[in-house]
C-alpha positions in Angstrom: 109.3 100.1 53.0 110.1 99.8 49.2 107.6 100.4 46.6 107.5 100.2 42.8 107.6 103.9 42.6 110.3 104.7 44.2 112.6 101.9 42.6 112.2 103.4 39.1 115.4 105.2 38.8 116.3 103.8 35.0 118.6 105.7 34.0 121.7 107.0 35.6 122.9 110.7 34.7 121.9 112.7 32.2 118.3 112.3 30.9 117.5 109.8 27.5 116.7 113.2 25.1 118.4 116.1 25.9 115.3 118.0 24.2 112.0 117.5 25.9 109.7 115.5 23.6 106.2 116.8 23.7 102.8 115.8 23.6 101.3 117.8 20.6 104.5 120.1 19.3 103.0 121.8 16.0 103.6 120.2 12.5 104.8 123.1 10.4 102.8 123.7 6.9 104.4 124.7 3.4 106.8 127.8 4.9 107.0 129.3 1.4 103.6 129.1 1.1 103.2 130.5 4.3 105.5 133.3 3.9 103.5 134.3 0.2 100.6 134.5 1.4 101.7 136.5 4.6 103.4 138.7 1.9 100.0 139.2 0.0 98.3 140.6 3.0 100.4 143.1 4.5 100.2 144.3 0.5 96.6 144.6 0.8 96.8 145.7 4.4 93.8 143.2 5.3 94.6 142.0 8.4 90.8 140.4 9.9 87.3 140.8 8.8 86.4 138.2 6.1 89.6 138.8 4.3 90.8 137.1 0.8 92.8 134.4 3.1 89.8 133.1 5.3 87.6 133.1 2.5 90.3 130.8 0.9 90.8 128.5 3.5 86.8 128.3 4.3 86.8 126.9 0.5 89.5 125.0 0.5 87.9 123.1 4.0 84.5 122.6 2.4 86.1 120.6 -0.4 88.2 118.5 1.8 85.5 118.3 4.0 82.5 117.8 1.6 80.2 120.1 3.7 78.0 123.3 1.9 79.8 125.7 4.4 82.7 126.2 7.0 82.8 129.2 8.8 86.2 129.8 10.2 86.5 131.2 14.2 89.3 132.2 16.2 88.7 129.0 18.3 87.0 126.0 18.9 85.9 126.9 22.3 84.0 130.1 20.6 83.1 128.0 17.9 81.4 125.8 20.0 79.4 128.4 22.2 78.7 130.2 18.8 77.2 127.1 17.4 75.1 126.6 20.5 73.9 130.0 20.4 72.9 129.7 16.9 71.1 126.6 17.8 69.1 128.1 20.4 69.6 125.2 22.7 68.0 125.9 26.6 67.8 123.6 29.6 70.6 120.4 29.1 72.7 119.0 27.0 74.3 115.7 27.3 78.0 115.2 27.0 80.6 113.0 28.0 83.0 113.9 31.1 85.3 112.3 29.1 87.3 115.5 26.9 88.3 118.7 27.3 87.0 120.9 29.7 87.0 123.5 26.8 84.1 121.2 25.8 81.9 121.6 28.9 83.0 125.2 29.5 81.4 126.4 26.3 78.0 124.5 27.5 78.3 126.6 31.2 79.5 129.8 29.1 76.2 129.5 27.2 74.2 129.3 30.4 73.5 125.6 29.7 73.9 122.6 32.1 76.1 119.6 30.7 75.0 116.5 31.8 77.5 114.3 31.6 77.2 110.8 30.4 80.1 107.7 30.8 81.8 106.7 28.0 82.2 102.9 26.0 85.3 101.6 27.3 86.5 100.5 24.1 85.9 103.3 21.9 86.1 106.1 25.2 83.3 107.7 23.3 79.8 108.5 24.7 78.1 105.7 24.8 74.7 105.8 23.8 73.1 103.1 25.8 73.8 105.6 28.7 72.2 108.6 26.9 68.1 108.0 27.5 68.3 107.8 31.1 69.7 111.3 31.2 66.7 112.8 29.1 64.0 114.7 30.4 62.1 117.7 29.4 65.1 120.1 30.4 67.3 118.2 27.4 67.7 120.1 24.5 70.7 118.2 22.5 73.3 115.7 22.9 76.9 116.8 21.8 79.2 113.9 20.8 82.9 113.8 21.2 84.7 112.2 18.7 88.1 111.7 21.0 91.1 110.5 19.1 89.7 111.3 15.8 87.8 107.8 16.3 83.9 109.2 15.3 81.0 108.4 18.0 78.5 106.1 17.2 76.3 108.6 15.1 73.7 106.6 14.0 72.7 105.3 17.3 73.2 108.9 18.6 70.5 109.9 15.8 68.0 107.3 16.3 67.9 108.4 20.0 67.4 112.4 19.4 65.1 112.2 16.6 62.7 109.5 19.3 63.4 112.7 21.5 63.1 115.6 19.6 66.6 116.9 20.1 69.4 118.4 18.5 72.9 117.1 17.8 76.2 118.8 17.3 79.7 117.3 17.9 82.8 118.4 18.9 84.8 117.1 16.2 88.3 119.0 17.7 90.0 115.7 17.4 88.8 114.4 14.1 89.9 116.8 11.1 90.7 114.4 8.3 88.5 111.3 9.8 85.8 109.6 8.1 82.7 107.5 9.7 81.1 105.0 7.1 82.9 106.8 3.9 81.8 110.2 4.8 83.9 112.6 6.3 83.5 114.0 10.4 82.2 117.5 9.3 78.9 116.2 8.1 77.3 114.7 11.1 74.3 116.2 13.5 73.0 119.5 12.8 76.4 120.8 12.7 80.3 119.7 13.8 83.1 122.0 15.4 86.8 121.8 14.7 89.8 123.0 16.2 92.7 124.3 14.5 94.7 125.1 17.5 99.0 124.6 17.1 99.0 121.2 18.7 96.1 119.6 16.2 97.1 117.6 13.7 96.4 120.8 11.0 96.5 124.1 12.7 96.2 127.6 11.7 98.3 128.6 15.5 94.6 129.3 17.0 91.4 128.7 15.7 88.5 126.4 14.5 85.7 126.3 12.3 81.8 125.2 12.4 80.8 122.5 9.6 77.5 122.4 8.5 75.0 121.8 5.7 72.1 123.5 7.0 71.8 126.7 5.3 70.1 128.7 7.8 72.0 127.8 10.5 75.3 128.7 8.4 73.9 132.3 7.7 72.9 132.8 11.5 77.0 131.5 12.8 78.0 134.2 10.3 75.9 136.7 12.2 76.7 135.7 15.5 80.7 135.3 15.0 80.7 139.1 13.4 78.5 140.9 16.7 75.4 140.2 14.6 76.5 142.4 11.8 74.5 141.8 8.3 75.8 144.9 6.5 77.4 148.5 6.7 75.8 150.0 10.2 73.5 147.5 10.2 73.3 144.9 13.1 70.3 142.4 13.4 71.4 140.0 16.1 73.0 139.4 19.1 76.5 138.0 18.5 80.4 138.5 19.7 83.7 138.4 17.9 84.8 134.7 16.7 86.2 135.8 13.8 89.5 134.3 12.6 92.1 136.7 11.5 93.9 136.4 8.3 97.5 135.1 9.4 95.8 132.5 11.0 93.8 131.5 7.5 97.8 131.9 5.8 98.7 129.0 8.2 95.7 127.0 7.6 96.2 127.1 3.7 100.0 126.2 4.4 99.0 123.3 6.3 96.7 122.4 3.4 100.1 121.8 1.2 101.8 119.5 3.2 99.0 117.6 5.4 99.4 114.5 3.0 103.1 114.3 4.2 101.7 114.9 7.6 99.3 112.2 7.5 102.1 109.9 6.1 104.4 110.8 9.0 101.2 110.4 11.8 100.4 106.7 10.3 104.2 105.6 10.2 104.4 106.9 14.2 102.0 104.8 15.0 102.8 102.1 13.5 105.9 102.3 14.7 104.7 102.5 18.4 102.8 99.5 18.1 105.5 97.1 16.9 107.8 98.8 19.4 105.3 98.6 22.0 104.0 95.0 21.2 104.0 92.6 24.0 104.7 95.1 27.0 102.6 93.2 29.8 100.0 96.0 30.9 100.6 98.4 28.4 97.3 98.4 25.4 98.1 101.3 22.1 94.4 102.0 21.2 93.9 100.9 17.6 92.1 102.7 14.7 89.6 101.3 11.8 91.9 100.5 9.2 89.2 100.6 6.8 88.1 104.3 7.4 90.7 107.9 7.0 91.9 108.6 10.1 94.5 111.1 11.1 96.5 109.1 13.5 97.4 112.1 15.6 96.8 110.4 18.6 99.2 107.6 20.4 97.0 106.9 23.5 98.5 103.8 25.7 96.0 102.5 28.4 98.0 100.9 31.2 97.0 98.4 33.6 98.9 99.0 36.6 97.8 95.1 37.7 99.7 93.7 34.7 102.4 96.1 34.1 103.4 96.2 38.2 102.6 100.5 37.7 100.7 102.9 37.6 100.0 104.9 35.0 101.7 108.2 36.7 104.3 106.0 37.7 105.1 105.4 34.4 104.5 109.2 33.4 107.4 110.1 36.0 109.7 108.0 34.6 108.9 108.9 31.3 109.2 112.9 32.2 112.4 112.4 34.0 114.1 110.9 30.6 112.5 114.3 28.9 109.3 112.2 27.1 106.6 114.9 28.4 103.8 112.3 28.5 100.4 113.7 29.5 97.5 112.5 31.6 94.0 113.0 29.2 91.6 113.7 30.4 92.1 113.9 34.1 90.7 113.9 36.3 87.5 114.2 34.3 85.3 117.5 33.6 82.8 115.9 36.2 86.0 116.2 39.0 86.9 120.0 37.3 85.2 122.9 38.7 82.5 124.5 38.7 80.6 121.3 37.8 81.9 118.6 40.8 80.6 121.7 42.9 77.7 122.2 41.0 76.6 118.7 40.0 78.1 116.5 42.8 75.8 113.4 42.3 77.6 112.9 39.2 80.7 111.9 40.9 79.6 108.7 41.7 77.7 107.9 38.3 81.1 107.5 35.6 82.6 103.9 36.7 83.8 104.2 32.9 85.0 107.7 32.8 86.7 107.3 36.5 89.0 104.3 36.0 90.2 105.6 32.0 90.6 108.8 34.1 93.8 106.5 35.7 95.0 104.4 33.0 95.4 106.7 29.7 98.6 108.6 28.9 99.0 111.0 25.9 102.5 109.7 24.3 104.5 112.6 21.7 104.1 112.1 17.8 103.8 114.4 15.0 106.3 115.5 12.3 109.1 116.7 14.7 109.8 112.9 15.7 111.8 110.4 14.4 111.7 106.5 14.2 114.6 106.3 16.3 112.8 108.6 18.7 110.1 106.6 19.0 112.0 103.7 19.5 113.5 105.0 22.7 110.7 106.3 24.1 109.3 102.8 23.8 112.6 101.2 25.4 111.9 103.7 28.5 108.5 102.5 29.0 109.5 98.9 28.0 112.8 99.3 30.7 109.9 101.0 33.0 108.0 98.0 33.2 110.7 95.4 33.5 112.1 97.1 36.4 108.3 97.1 38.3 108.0 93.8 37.5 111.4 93.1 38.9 110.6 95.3 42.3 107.4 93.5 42.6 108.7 89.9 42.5 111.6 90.9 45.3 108.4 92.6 47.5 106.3 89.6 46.9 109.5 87.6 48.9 110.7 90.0 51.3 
């Protein structure tokens, strides 16, 4: 019998690029820069260890980020365990299934239970009308997602954890460059985590950094990321290595030099995909505040295999057999990852939300090493990609 899927042969031949477009190839900072301030440091042979370049770059980020401190880390992963630690949060903390499973990973690494909450379906950010079921006297904090660079609902996330007595940190990996109400992610909760890693809109190859305007808590991160050092031979807490190493801050303050042509870039990408992609039955291009900063690093389609005639991995097949590598976020969901569908398998059942976005988003390829023209095709393949289901399905409707 013929199916949908297996009628999708668009192109004959050779492939539609004959590079492989990717999902999150690294925009490329200042290289002069870059290769000056690489130059400066093998001259003072200062390689790691709070050296001139991270010191530079945790400046340069409190400025753009209007925050008292940002402590640089090798990752956001550590940055986020690191942050937990130095919140000295026990029991639960509430996330959403919905992201990374770096995200819930540094929860379990910290001997702490995530218990995950479903999302809004129009933001696919925590929803907080889900959040004060969840809480009981195991719940230390809730840790907010801001997925796409679009920021949670942090106001409604505050009211509920100060009527609770919790803490709140986000993981703000997505979100470097976004504001919320005028005010830029980096400032919300008792503290936010970014990462820096090579596919994120501004990289520094590998690594993060913890925003905050709590004094205290900033001086503790700095213990913890440097094994609890506070002097010469002198060590006063537990803590591990999260420090970032200086190459890694010389490609950070590169990035700095060019990230309003990157930004420029990210906005005309998307706004390309959406009039390319504009009346495709089934296929919705999430859309952004145009009245807040946003990064735009993100060009997430959510397809309705009723209306566009496939699925969504359908339509990631055909789009990986023309060389577009698509991606599937977040699936299946951290709640279907292990350890936690072994450890917490009533939750399976409890993410209607999660579950079905977990089927219908897909990841398309932006950043600075595209071109309109790219875009363009990529959007004729998924436009050809639906045309030809909708074609199969009318011939299997009168077989």
């Amino acid at each position: 019998m013929r199916t949908a899927a297996n009628q999708l042969r668009l192109f004959g031949g050779s492939p539609a690029f004959a590079e492989k477009l990717h999902v999150g190839r690294p925009n490329i900072g200042d290289r002069k820069v870059f290769d000056r301030l690489v130059d400066g440091m093998f001259e003072r042979r200062w390689f790691t260890n709070n050296g001139q370049l991270v010191r530079e770059l945790e400046s340069r980020l409190c400025d753009y980020l209007g925050v008292r401190h940002c402590i640089a880390v090798c990752n956001a992963t550590v940055g986020l365990q690191i942050a937990c630690h130095a919140l000295e949060l026990k029991g639960e903390v509430i996330v959403p299934a919905f992201t990374f499973v770096a995200t819930a990973h540094a929860l379990q690494w910290e001997r702490l239970r995530p218990v995950f909450a479903d999302i809004d379906p129009l933001t696919h950010n925590i929803d907080p009308r889900k959040i004060p079921a969840l809480i009981n006297d195991d719940t230390s904090a809730i840790m907010g997602v801001h997925l796409w660079g679009r920021p949670c609902e942090t106001e409604a996330i505050d009211a509920i954890a100060e009527h609770y007595g919790l803490d709140v940190l986000y993981d703000a990996a997505h979100a470097f460059g976004c504001r919320h109400r005028g005010r830029m992610i980096g400032s919300f909760g008792r503290c936010e985590v970014f990462s820096f890693h090579a596919t994120k809109f501004f990289n520094t190859f590998e690594g993060g950094a913890i925003a905050t305007n709590d004094d205290a808590f900033a001086k503790k991160v700095r213990l913890i990321k440097n094994f609890g050092f506070s002097g010469m031979d002198e060590v006063n807490h537990l803590g591990t290595n999260g420090k970032m190493p200086e190459i890694c801050a010389a490609m950070g303050l590169a990035s700095f030099e060019t990230i309003d042509d990157i930004l420029a870039v990210n906005r005309t990408n998307y706004e390309t995909y959406r009039a390319c992609l504009d009346r495709i039955p089934g296929v919705h291009l999430i859309s952004y505040d145009q009245l807040e900063a946003t990064n735009w690093q993100y060009i997430i389609l959510e397809v309705d295999d009723g209306r566009a005639g496939l699925t969504r991995d359908e339509l990631m097949t055909v789009l990986r057999a023309e060389n577009v590598l698509a991606r599937r976020y977040f699936y299946p969901g951290c709640h279907r990852m292990e350890p936690y569908r072994t450890l917490f398998p009533r939750t399976l059942n409890r993410l209607p939300v999660t579950d079905r976005l977990c089927q219908r988003v897909l990841c398309l390829p932006t950043g600075t090493s595209l071109s309109p023209l790219d875009i363009e095709t990529v959007c004729e393949i998924i436009r050809a990609a639906v045309d030809a289901a909708s074609k199969v399905r009318k011939e299997l409707a009168t077989a």
